[in-house]
TISE-610923 format. One record per residue (C-alpha): residue number from 1; residue in three letters; x negated, y negated, z. Coordinates in nm, 3 decimals. Example, Ala and Ser with C-alpha at 12.3 -4.5 7.8 and 13.67 -1.06 7.14 Angstrom:
2
1;Ala;-1.230;0.450;0.780 $
2;Ser;-1.367;0.106;0.714 $
***
This chain:
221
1;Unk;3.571;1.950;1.160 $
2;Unk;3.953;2.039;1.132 $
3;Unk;4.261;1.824;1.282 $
4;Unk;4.581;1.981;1.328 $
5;Unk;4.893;1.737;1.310 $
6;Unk;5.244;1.885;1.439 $
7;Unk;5.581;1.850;1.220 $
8;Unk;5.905;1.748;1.351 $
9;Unk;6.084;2.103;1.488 $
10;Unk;6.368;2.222;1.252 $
11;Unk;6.718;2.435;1.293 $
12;Unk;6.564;2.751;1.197 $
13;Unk;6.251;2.794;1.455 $
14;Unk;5.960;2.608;1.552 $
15;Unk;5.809;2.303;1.386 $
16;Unk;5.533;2.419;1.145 $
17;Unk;5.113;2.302;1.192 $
18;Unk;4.921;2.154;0.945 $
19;Unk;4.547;2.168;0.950 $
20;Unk;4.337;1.890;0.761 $
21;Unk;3.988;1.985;0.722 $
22;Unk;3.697;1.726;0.753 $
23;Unk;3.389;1.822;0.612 $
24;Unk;3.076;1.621;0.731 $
25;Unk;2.842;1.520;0.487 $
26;Unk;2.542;1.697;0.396 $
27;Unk;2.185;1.649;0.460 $
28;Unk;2.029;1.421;0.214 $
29;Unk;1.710;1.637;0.184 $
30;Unk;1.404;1.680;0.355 $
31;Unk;1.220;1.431;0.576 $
32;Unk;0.916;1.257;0.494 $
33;Unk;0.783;1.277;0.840 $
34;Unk;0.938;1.623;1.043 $
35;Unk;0.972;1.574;1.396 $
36;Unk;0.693;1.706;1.559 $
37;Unk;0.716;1.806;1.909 $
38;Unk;0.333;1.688;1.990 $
39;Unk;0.261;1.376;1.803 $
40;Unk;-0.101;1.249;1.752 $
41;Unk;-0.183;1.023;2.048 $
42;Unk;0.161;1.115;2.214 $
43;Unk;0.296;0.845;1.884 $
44;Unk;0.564;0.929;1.597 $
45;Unk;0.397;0.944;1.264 $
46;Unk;0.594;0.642;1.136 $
47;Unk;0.444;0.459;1.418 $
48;Unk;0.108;0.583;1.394 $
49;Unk;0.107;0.518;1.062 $
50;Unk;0.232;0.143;1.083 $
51;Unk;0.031;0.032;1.387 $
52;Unk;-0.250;0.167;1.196 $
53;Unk;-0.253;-0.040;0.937 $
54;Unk;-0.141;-0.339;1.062 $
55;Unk;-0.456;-0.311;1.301 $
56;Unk;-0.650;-0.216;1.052 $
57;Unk;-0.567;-0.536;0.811 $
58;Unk;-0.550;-0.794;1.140 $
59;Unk;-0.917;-0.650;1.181 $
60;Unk;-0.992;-0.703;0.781 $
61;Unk;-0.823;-1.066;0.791 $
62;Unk;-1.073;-1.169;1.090 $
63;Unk;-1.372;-1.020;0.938 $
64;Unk;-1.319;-1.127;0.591 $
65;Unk;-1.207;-1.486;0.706 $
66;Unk;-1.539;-1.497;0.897 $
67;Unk;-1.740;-1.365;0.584 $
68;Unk;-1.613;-1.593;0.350 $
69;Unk;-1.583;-1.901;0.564 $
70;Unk;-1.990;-1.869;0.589 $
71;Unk;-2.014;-1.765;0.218 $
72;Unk;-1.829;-2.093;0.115 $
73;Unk;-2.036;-2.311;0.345 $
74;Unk;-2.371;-2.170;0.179 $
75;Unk;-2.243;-2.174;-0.169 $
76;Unk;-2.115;-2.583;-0.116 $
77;Unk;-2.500;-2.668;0.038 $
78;Unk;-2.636;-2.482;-0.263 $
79;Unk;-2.407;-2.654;-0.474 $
80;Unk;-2.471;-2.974;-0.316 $
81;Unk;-2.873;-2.989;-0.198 $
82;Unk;-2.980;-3.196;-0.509 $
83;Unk;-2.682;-3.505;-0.420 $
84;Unk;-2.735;-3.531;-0.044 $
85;Unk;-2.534;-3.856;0.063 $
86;Unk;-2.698;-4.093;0.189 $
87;Unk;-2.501;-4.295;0.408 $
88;Unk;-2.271;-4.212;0.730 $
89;Unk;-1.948;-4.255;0.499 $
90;Unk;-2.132;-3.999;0.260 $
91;Unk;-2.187;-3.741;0.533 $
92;Unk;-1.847;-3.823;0.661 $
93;Unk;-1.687;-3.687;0.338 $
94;Unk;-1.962;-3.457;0.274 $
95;Unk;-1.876;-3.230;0.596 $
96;Unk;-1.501;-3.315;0.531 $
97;Unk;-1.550;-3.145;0.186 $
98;Unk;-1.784;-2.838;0.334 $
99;Unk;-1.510;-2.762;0.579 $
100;Unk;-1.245;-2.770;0.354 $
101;Unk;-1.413;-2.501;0.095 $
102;Unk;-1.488;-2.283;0.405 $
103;Unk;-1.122;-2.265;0.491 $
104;Unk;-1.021;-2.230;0.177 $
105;Unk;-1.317;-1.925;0.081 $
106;Unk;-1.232;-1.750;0.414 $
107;Unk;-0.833;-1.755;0.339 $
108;Unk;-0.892;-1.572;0.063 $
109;Unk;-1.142;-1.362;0.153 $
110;Unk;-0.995;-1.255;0.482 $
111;Unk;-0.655;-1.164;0.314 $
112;Unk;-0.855;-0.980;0.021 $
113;Unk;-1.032;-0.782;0.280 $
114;Unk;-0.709;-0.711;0.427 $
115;Unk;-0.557;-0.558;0.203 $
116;Unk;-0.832;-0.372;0.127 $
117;Unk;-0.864;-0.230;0.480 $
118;Unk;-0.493;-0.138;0.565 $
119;Unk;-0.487;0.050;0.229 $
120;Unk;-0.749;0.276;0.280 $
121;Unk;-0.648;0.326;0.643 $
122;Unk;-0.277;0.384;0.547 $
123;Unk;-0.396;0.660;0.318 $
124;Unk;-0.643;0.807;0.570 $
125;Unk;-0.370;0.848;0.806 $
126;Unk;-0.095;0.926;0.582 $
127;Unk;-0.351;1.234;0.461 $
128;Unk;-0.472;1.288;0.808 $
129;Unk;-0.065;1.379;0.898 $
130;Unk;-0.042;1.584;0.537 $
131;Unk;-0.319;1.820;0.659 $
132;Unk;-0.183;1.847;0.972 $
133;Unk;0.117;1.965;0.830 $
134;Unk;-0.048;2.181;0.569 $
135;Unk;-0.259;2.345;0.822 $
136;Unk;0.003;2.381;1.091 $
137;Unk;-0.218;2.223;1.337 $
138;Unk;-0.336;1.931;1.465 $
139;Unk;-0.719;1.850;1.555 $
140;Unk;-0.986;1.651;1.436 $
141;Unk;-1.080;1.904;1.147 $
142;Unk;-0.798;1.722;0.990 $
143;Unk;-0.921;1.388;1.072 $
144;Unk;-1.233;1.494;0.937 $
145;Unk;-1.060;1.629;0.617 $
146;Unk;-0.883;1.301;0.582 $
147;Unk;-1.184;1.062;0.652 $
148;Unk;-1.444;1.285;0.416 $
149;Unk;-1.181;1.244;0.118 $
150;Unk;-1.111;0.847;0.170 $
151;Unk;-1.491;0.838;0.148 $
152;Unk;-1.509;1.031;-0.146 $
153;Unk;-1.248;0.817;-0.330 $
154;Unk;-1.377;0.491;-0.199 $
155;Unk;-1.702;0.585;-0.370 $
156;Unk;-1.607;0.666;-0.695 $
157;Unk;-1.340;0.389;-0.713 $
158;Unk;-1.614;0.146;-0.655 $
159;Unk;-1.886;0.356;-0.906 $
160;Unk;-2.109;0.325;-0.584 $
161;Unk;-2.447;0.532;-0.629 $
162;Unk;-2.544;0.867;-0.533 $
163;Unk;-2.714;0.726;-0.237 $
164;Unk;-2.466;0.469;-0.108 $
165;Unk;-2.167;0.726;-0.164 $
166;Unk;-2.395;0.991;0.071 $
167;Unk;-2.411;0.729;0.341 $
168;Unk;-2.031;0.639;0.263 $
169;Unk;-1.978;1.034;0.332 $
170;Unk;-2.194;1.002;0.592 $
171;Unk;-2.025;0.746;0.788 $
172;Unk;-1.685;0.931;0.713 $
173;Unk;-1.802;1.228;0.859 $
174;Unk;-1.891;1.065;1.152 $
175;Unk;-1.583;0.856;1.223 $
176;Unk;-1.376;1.157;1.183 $
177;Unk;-1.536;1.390;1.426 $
178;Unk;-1.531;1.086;1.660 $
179;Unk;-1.202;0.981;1.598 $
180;Unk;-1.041;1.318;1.598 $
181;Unk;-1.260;1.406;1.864 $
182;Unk;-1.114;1.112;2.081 $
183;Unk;-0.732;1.208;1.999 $
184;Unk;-0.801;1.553;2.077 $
185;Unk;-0.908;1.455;2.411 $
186;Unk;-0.626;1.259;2.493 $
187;Unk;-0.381;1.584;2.348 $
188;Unk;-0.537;1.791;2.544 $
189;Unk;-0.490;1.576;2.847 $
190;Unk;-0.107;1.532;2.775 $
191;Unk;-0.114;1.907;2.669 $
192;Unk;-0.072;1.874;2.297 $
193;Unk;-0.195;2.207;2.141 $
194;Unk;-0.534;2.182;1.976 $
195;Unk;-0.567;2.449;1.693 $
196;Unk;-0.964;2.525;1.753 $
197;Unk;-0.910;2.558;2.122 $
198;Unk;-0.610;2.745;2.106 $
199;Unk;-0.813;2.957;1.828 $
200;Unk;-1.129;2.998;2.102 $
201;Unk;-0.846;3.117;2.383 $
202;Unk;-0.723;3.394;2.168 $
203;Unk;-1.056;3.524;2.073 $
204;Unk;-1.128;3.501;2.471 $
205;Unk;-0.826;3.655;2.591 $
206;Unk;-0.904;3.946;2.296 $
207;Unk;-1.293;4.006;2.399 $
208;Unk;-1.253;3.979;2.797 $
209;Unk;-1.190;4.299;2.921 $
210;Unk;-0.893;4.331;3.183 $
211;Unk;-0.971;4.398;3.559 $
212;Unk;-0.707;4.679;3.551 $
213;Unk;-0.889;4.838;3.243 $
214;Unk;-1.215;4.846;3.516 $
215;Unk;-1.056;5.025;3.770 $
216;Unk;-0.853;5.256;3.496 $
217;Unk;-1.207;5.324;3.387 $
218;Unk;-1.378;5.436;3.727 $
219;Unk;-1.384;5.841;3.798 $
220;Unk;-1.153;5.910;4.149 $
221;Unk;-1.320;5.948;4.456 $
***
């Protein structure tokens, strides 16, 4: 940007011009997350990204606060059965006590599960976007992508068996082809290219023959 400031006029002509020069500062570098001109579920991947995972670990706090409320009950009666009070003061203190070890198991089992569910969602969706990008298009082949290698890496993290890490697989398959499947649907209703059915158009519009090639084609009457 360049500013031009005007000196007072002297006795030998006209008064000269300066010109300052303002150079803006440069780019840091690269964004994380490009722009992209047809976000997943018509949402910026920053956004996606964050109300993601702060579904998915309100989700993991009520399910793991449930779980290990009914966990700590059991364990305290187990704990318990052979000293059953025997008096309505007893039971009075005896619930008291049950209740209070609930609470206390399902606090800290709903924030364990949690965490565990917003970090695996945060890096399904944070890889789901890195295909996308890698790819240079959006559908559920990345979701499935995304959801297949989560699976993968939840098994071996966990040392699961060959069986339980197939049905882990299994399960990640699925809930990427629905899940993708899903946000396709709504792209394609707000217009959001799809790769495989932009792929299927080209290969139609290649194949079809032309209705001016057919009359090219017939012999002159």
């Amino acid at each position: 940007m360049a500013a031009s400031t005007d000196a007072p006029p002297t006795s030998t002509g006209p008064a000269p011009t300066a010109t300052i020069t303002v150079h803006a500062p440069a780019a840091d570098g690269p964004e994380a997350f490009p722009h992209d001109a047809f976000p997943r579920l018509a949402i910026a991947t920053p956004t996606r990204l964050m109300m993601g995972t702060i579904s998915s670990a309100l989700l993991g706090l009520s399910l793991g606060a449930t779980q290990g409320g009914q966990m700590a009950q059991l364990r305290f009666r187990a704990e318990h059965a052979h000293k059953m009070p025997d008096s309505t003061a007893g039971w009075y203190l005896y619930h008291k006590s049950k209740n209070y070890h609930a609470m206390q198991g399902g606090i800290r089992e709903g924030f364990r599960m949690a965490f565990k569910t917003s970090f695996w969602t945060f890096v399904a969706l944070s890889l789901e976007s890195t295909v996308d990008r890698c790819r240079g298009s959006s559908d559920m082949f990345s979701t499935t992508i995304a959801t297949l290698t989560v699976a993968g890496a939840f098994s071996l993290w966990h040392r699961l068996s060959m069986t339980a890490a197939a049905r882990t697989a299994r399960m990640g398959l699925m809930f990427g082809l629905v899940y993708g499947g899903v946000q396709d649907l709504v792209g394609l209703a707000r217009g959001r290219p799809i790769g495989y059915v932009d792929f299927i158009k080209r290969r139609r519009g290649q194949t079809a023959p032309s209705h001016n090639d057919g009359l090219d084609s017939q012999p002159a009457a």
